[in-house]
N, C-alpha and C positions, 0 to 999 in steps of 0.2 A: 504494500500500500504506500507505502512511503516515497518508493521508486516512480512510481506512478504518479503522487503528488510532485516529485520533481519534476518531473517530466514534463507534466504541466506546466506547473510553474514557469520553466525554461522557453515552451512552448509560448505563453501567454507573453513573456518576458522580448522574446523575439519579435512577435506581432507587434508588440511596446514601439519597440525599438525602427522595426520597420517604417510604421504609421506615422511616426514621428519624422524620420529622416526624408522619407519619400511620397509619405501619407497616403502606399499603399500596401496591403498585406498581401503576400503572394500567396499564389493557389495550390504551392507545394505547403506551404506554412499551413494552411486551412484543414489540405487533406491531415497533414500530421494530427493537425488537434482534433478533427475529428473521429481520428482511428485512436487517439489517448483517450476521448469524451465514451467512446463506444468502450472501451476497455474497464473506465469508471465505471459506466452503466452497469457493465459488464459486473465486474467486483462489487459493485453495492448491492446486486441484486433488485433493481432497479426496475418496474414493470417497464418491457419496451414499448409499448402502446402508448404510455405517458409521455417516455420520451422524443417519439417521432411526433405525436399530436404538439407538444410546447415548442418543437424546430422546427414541425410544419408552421405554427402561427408566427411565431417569429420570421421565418421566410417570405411568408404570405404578406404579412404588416412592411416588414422589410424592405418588398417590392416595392409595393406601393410608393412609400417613403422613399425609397431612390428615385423611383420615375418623378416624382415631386422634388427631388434635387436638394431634399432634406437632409440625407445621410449616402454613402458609398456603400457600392457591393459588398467591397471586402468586409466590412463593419456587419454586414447584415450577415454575412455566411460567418465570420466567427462569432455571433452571437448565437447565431443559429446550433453551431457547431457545439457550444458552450450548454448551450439547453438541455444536449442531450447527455448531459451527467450532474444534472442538477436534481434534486428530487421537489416535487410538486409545493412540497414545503416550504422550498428554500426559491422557487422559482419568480414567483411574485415580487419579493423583496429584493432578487437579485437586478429584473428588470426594474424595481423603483431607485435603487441604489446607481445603475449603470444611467439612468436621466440626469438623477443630481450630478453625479461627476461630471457628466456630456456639457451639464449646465456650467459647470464649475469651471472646467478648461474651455468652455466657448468665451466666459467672463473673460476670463485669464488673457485668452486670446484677442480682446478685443481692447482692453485694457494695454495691451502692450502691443498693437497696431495703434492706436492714441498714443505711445510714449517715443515712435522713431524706429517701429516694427512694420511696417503696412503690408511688408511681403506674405511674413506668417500669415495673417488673416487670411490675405486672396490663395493663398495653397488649402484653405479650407480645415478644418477640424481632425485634429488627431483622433476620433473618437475610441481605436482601442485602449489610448489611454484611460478611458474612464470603463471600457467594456471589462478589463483585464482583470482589476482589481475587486470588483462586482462578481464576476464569475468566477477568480479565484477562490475568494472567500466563499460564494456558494458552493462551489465543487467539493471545496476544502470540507466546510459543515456537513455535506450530504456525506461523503466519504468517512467524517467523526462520527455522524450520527447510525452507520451502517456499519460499523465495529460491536 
């Protein structure tokens, strides 16, 4: 389990890092975290039927929201990806948690296009930054609370 939580971690860590430098998450990065997310599922004993219904909607919602020029692909498939090792529990709070931060680093971001940044803004929203964090800790909880 632990190996697993690294993995993630590392995994989430990556996407971090990506989204930020290039503000976009690759689709080899995606696949990984979804075969780590499935593996969760997998170890937690996790109903799969919950878990494809909460990455279906998040995909579902997700489109929508890109065709609207709200948020990016990538952003929508690792949330998506993220869903699918979260348990039903922990899912609600994970998406309420993953807004505030979204909200938090858009402040951040705008705040500091106002200070002599104008570039950041227009490259658009790091959002795995605030997806990472959110989903770690619910993966994390789901995986403590399935011990």
């Amino acid at each position: 389990m632990i190996a697993l939580q690294l993995l993630l971690s590392l995994g989430l860590l990556t996407c971090v890092a990506s989204d930020i430098r290039r503000r976009v998450i690759e689709h080899w990065l995606i696949a990984v975290m979804t075969v780590l997310a499935g593996s969760a599922t997998y170890w937690a004993q996790l109903p799969v039927g919950n878990a494809l219904v909460q990455a279906g909607l998040v995909l579902m919602v997700g489109f929508i929201l890109f065709w609207l020029g709200v948020c990016g692909a990538g952003d929508v498939k690792l949330l998506a990806a993220i869903s699918l090792a979260v348990s039903e529990q922990w899912w609600p709070w994970m998406l309420l948690l993953t807004a505030v931060l979204g909200g938090i680093v858009a402040l951040g971001l705008l705040l500091a296009s106002g200070l002599g940044k104008p570039e950041w803004r227009a490259m658009g929203v790091p959002y795995a930054l605030a997806i990472a964090p959110s989903g770690g800790l619910a993966i994390w909880l789901t995986l403590l609370s399935a011990t």
